[in-house]
N, C-alpha and C positions, 0 to 999 in steps of 0.2 A: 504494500500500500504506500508508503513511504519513497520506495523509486516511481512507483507511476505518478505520485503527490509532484513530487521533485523536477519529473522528464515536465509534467504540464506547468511547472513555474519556470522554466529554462525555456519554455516557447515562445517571452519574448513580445509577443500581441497581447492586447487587452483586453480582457471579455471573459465569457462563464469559465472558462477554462482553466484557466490564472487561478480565480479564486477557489473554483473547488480544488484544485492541487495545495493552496495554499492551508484551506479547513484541511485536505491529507494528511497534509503534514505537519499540523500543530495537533490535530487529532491524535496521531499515533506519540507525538513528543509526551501530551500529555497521559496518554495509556502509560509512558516508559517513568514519569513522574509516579502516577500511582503505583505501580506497583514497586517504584523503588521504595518510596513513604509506607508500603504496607510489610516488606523485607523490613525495614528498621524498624518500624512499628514490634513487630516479631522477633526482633532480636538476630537477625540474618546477618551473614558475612555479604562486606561490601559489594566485593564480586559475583555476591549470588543471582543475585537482581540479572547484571548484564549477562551471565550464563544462561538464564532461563528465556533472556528475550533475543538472543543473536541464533 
């Protein structure tokens, strides 16, 4: 979700396009925010968080 967010904000033109790549990619930023707040919430190793989402 995140590369196709990303390829439609590198297109460059103005229009629907741009912005739903742009909601993409703050969407998924902030899924990567919760679940890192819910890892520390729990007492998780730093690195746990980015193992479970790459």
């Amino acid at each position: 979700m995140q590369a196709d967010g990303a390829a439609m904000l590198r297109d460059g033109r103005y229009g629907p396009r741009v912005v739903v790549g742009a909601v993409a990619v703050l969407s998924v930023d902030a899924w990567r925010v919760r679940a890192a707040l819910e890892s520390a919430a729990r007492g998780g190793r730093p690195g746990e968080v980015f193992d479970a989402l790459v």
